[in-house]
N, CA and C of each residue as an Amber inpcrd file, in Angstrom:
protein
   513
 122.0540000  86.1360000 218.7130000 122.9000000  85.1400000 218.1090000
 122.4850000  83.7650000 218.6300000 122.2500000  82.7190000 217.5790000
 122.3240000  81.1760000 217.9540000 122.9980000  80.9430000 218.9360000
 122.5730000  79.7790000 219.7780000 123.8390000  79.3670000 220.6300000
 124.4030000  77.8550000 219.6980000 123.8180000  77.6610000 218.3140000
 124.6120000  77.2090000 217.5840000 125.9060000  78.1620000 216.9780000
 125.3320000  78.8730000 216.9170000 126.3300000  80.0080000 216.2360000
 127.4580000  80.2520000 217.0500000 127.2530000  80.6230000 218.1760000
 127.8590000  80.8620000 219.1680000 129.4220000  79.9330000 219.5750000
 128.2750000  78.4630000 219.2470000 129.5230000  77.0490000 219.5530000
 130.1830000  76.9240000 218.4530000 129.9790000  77.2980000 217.4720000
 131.0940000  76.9840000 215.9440000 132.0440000  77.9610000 216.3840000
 131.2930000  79.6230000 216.8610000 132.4290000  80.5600000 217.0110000
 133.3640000  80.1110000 217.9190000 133.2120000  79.6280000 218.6770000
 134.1470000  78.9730000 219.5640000 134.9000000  77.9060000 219.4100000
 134.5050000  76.7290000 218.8810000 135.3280000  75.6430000 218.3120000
 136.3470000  76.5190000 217.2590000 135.6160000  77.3840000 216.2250000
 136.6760000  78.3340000 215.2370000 138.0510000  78.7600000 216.2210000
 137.8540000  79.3010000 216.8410000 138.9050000  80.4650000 217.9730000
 139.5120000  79.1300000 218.5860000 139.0470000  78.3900000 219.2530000
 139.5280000  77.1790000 219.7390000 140.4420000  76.5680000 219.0500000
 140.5300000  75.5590000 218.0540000 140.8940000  75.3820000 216.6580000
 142.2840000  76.1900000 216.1640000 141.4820000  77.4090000 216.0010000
 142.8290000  78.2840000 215.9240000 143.6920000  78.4570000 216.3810000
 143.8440000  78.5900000 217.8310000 144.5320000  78.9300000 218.5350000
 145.1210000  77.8820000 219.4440000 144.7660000  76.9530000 219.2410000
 145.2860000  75.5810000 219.8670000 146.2080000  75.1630000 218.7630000
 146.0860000  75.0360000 216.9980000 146.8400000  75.0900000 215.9840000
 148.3860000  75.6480000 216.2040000 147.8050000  77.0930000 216.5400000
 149.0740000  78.0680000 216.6210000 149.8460000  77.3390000 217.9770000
 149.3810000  77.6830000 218.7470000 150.1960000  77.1340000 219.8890000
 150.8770000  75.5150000 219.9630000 150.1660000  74.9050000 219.5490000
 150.3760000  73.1500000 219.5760000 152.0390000  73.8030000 218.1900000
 151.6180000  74.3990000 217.9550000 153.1960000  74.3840000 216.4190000
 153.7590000  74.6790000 217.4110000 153.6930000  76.3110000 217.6560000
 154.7050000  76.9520000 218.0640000 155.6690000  76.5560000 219.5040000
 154.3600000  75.7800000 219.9650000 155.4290000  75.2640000 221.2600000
 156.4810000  74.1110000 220.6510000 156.1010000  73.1070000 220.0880000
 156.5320000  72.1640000 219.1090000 157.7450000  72.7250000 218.8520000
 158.2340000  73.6570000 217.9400000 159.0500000  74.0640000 217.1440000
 160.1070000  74.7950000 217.8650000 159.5880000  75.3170000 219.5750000
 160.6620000  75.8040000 220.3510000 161.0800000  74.6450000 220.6960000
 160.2840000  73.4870000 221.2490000 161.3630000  72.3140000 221.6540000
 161.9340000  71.6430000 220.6500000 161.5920000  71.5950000 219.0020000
 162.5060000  71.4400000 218.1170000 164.0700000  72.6160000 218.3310000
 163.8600000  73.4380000 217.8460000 164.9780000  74.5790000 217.9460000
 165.9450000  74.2510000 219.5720000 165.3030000  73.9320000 220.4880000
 166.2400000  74.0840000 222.0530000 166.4800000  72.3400000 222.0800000
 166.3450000  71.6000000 221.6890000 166.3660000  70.3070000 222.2390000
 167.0200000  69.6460000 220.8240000 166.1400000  69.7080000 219.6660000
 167.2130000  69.0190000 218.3280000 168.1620000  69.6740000 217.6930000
 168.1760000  70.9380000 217.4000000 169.0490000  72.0000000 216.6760000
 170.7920000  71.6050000 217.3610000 170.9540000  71.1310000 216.3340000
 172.9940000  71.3540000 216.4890000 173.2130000  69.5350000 217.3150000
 172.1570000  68.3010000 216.9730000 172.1140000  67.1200000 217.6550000
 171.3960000  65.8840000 216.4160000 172.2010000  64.9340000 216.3610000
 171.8940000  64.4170000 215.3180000 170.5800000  64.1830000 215.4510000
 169.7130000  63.4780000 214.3500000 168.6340000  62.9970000 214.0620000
 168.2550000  61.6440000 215.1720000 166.8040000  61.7440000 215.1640000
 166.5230000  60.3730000 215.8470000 165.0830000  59.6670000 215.1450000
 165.3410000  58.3660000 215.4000000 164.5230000  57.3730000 215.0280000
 164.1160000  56.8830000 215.6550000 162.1960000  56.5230000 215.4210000
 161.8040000  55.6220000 215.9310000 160.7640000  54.4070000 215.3420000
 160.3790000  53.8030000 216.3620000 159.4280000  52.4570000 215.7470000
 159.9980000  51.7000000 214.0940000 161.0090000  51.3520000 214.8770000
 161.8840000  50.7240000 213.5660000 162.2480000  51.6590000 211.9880000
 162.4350000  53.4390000 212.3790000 162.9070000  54.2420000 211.7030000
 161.2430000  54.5570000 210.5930000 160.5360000  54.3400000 211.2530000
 159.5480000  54.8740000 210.5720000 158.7810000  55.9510000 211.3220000
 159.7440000  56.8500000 212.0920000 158.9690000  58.2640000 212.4540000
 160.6110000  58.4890000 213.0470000 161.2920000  59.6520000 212.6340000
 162.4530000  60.7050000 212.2710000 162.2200000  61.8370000 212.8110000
 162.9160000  62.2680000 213.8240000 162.9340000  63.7090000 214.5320000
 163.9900000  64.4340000 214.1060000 164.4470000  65.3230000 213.3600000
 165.3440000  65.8880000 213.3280000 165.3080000  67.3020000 213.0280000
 165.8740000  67.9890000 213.0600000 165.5850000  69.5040000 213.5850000
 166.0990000  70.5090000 211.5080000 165.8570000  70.6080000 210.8600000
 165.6030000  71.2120000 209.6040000 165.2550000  73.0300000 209.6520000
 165.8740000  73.3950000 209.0320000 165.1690000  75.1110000 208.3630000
 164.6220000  74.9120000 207.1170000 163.8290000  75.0230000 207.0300000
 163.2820000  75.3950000 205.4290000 163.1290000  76.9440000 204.5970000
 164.2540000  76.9940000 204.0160000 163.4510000  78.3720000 203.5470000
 162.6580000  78.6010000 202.5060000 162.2090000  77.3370000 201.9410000
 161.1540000  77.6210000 201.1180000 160.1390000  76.8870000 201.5360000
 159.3350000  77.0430000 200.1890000 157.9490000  76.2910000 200.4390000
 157.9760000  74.6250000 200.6920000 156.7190000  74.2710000 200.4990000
 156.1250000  72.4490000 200.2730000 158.0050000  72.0030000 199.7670000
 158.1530000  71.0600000 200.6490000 159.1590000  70.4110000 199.8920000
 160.1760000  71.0360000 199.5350000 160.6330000  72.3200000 200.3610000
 162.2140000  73.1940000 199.8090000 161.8680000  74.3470000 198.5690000
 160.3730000  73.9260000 198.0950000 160.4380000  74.2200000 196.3560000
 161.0240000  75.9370000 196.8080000 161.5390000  76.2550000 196.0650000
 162.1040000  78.1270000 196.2070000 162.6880000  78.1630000 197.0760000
 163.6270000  77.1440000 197.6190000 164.7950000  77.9750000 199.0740000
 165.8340000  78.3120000 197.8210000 166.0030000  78.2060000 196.8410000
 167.3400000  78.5800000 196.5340000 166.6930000  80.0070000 195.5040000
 165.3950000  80.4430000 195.9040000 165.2000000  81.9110000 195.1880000
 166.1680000  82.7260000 195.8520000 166.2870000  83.9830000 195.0830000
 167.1910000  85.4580000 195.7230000 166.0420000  85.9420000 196.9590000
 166.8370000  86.1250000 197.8640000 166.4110000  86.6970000 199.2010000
 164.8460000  87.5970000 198.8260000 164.9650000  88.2520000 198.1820000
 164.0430000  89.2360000 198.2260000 162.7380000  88.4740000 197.1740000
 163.2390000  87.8350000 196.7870000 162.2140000  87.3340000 195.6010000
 161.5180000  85.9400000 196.6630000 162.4160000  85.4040000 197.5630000
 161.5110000  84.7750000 198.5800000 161.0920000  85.6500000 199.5600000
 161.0220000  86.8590000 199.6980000 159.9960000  88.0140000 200.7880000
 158.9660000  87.7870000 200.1860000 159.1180000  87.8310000 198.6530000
 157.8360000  88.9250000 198.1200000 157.1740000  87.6260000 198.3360000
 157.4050000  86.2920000 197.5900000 156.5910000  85.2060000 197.7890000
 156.0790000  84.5200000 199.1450000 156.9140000  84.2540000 199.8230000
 156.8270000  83.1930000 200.9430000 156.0850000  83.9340000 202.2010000
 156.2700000  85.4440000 201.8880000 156.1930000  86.8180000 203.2130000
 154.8900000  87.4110000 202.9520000 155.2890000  87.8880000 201.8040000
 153.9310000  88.8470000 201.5100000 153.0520000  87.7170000 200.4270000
 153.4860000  87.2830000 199.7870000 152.6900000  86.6590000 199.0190000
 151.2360000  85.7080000 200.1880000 151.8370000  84.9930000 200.9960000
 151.2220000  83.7180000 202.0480000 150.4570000  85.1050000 202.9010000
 151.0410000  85.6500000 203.0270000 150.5750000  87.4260000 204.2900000
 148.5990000  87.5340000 203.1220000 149.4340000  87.8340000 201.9120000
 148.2380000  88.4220000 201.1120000 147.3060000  87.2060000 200.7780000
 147.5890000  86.0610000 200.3420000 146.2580000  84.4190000 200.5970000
 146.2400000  84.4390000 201.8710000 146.9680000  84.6370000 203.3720000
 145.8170000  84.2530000 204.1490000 144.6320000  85.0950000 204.5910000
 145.2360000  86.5880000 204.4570000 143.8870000  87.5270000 204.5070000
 143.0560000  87.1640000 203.6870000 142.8020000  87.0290000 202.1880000
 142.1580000  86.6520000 201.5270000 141.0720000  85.5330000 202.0880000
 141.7920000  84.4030000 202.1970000 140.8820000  83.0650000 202.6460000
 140.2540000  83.3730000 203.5830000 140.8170000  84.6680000 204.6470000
 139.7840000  85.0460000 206.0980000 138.4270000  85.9590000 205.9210000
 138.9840000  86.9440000 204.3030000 137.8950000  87.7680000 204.0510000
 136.6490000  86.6210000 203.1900000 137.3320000  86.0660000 202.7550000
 136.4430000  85.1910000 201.5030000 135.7940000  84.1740000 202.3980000
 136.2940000  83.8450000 203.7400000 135.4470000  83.0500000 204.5840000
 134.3880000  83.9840000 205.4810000 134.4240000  84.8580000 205.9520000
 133.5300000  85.5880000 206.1330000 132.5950000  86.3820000 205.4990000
 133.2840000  86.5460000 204.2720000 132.0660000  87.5500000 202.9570000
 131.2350000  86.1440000 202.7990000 131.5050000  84.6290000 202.9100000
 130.3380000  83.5300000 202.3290000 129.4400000  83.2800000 203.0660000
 130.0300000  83.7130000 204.4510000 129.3440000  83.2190000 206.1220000
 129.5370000  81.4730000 205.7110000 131.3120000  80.7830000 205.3550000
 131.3270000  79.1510000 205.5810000 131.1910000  79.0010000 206.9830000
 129.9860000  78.1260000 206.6980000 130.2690000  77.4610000 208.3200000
 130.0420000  75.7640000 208.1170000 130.3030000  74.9640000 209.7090000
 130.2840000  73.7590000 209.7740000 132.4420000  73.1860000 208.8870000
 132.0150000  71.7190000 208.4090000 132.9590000  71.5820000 207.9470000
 133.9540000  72.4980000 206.8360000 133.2620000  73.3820000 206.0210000
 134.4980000  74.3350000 205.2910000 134.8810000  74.9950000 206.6050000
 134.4320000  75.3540000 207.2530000 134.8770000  76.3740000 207.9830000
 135.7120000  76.1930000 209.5600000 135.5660000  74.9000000 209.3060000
 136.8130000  74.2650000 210.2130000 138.1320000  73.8850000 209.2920000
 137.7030000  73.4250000 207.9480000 138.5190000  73.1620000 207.2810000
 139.2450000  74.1470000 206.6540000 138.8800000  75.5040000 206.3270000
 139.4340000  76.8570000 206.3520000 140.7880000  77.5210000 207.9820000
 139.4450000  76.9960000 208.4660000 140.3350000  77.6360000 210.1460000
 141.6240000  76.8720000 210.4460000 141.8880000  75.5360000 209.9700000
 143.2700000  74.5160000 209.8890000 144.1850000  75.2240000 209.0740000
 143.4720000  75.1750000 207.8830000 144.5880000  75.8150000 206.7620000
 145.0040000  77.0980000 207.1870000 144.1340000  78.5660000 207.6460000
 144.6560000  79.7640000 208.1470000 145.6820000  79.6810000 209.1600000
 145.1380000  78.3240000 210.3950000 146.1680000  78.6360000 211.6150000
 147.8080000  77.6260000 211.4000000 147.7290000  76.7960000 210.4360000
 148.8650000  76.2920000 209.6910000 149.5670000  77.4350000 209.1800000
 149.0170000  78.3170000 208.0580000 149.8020000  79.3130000 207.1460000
 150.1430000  80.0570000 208.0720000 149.2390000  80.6690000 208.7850000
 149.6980000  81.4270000 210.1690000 150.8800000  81.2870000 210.7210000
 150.8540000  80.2650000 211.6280000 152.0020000  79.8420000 212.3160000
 153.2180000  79.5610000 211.1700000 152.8900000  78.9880000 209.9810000
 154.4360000  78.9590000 209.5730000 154.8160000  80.0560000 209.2360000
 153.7540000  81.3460000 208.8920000 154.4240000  82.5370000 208.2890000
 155.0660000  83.3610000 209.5650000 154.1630000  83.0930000 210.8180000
 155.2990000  84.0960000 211.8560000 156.7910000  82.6770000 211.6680000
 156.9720000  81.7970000 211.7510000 157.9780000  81.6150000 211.6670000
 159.1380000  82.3820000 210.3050000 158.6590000  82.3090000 209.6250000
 159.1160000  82.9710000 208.0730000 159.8840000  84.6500000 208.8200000
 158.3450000  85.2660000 208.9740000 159.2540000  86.6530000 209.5340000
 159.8000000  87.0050000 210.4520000 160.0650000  85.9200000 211.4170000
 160.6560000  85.9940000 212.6980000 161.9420000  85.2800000 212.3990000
 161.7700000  84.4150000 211.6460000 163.5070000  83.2520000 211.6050000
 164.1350000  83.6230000 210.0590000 163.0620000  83.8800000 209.4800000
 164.0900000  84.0320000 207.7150000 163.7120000  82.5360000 207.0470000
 162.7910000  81.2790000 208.3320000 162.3330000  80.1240000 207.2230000
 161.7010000  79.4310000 209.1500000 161.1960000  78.1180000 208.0980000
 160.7640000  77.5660000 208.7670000 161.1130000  76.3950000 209.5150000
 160.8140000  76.0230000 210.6650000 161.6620000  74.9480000 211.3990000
 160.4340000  73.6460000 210.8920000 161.1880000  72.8820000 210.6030000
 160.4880000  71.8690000 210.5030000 161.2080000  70.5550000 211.4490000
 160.8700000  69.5110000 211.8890000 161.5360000  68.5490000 212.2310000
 160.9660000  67.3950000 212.5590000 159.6130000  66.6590000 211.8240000
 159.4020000  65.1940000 211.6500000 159.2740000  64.7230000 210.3560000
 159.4410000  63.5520000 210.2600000 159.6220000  62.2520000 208.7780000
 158.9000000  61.2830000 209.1090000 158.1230000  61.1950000 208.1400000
 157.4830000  59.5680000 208.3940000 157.7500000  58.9850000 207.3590000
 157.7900000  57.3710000 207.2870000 158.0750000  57.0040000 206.3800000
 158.4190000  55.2530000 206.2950000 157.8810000  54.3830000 205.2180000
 158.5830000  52.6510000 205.3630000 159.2450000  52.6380000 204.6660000
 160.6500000  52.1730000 205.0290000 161.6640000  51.6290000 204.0010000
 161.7840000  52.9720000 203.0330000 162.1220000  52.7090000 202.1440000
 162.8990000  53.9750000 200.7530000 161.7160000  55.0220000 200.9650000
 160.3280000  54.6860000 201.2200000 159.1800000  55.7700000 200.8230000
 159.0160000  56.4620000 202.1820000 159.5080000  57.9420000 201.8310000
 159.3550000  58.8890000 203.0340000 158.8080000  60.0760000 202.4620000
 158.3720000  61.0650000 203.9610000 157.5260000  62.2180000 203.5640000
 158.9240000  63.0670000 203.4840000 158.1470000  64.2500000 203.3500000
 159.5320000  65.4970000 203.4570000 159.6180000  65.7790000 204.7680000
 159.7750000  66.9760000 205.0370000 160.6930000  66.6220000 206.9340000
 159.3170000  67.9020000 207.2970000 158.5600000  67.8880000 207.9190000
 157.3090000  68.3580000 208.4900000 157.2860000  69.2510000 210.0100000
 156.3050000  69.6800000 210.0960000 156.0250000  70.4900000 211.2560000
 154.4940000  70.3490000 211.6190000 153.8170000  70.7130000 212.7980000
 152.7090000  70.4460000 213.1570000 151.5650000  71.6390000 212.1470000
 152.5570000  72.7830000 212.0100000 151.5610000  73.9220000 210.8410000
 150.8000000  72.6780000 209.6860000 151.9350000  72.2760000 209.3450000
 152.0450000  71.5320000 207.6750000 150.6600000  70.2820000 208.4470000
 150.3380000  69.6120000 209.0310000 149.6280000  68.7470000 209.3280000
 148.5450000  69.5230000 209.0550000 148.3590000  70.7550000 210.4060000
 147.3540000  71.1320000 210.3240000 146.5530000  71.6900000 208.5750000
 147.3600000  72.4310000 208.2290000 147.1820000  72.4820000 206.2650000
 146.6630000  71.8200000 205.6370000 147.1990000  69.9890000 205.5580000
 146.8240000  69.4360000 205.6660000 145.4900000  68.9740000 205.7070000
 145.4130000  68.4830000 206.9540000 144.0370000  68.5760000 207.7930000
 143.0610000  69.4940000 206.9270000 143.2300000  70.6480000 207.3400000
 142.1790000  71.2110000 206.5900000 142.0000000  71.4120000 204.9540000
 142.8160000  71.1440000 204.2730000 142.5730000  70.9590000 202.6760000
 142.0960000  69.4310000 202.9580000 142.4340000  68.4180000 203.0150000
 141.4740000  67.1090000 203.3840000 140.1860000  67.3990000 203.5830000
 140.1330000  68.6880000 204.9480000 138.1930000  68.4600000 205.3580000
 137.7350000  69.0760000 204.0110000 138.1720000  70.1100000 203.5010000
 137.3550000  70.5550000 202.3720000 137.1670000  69.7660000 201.2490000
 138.3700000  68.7190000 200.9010000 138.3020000  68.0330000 199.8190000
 136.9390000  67.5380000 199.5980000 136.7940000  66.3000000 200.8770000
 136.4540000  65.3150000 201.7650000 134.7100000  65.7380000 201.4340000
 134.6620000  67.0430000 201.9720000 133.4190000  68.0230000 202.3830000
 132.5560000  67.9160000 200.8750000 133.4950000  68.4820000 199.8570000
 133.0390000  68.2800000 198.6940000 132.8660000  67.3210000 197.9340000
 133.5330000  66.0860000 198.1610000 133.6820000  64.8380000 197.2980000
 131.8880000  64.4400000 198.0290000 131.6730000  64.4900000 199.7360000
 130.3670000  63.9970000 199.9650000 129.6980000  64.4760000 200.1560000
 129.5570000  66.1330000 199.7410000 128.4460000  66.7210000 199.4220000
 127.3960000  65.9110000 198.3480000 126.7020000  65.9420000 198.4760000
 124.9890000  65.4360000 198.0720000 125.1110000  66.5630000 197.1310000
 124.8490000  65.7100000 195.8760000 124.3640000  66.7410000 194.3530000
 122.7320000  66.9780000 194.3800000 122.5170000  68.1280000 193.9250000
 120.7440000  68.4120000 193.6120000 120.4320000  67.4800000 192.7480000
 119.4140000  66.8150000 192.7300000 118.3660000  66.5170000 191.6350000
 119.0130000  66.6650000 190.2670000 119.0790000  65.7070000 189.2720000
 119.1570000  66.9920000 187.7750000 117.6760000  66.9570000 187.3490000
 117.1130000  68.4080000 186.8730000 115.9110000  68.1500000 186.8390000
 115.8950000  68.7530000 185.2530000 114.9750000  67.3440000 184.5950000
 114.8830000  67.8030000 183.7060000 114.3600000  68.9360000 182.5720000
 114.4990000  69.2950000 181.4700000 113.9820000  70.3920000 180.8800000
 112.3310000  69.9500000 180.5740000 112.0710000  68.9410000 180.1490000
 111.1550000  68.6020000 179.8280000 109.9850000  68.5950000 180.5860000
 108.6400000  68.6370000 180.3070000 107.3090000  68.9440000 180.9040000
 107.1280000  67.5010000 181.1900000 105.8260000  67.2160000 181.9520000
 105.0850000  66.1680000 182.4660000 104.5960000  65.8230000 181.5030000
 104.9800000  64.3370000 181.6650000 104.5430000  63.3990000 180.1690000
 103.4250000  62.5710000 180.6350000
């Protein structure tokens, strides 16, 4: 094995697991420190701590589905795309930027889905925002998500196109 190879595998696992943990510690001192305590503001109310459940997705969308119809989606549905994105990243061998930008998005979905089957939803508890224009109420998973749909965007917008080469012979 490369000892290039070697250092991506490691930044990957790294990455990952610094993701998971950087949430999950996050979200216990959300739950023990904001839960059941009003909201707080800072830098002139443009960054909001306040302690939130979400039981649905992006933005609430499906907290008010029937219990079981948010399992199948939010549980098994997110359970069955993130295996997917892990098999489909290893059947391509992505490496470099997709494959950091993959490893954000897995250890985001990750971490919010053990929250999902451990709490029944997700803790979220920051806002950013100037004046009337604010985000929805966030967690460090959701950044990381984020983050990595950006690197891939990003990855692809400055990927370098081939040549177009034409049909035609030497004139």
């Amino acid at each position: 094995m490369m000892r290039t190879e070697i250092r991506m595998r490691f930044v990957v696992v790294l990455a990952l697991l610094a993701t998971i943990v950087c949430d999950r510690v996050t979200k216990h001192i959300a739950v023990t420190t904001l839960a059941s305590t009003p909201g707080k503001s800072f830098l002139a109310d443009t960054v909001r701590i306040a302690y939130v459940e979400n039981a649905g997705g992006f933005l609430g969308l499906g907290a008010s589905l029937p219990a079981g119809i948010r399992t199948g989606v939010f549980i098994i549905g997110t359970c069955l795309l993130l295996v997917s994105l892990v098999y489909v990243t290893i059947r391509n061998r992505s490496s470099g930027w997709p494959l950091l930008g993959l490893t954000f998005v897995v250890a985001g979905g990750a971490s919010n889905w053990i929250d999902r089957v451990v709490r029944g939803s997700v803790v979220d508890f920051m806002n950013l925002g100037l004046g009337p224009v604010r985000t929805g109420v966030f967690n460090v998973a959701d950044v990381a998500v984020t983050l990595g749909l950006a690197i891939l965007v990003l990855g692809q917008i400055g990927r370098r196109k081939e040549p177009m080469v034409s049909g035609r012979g030497s004139e």
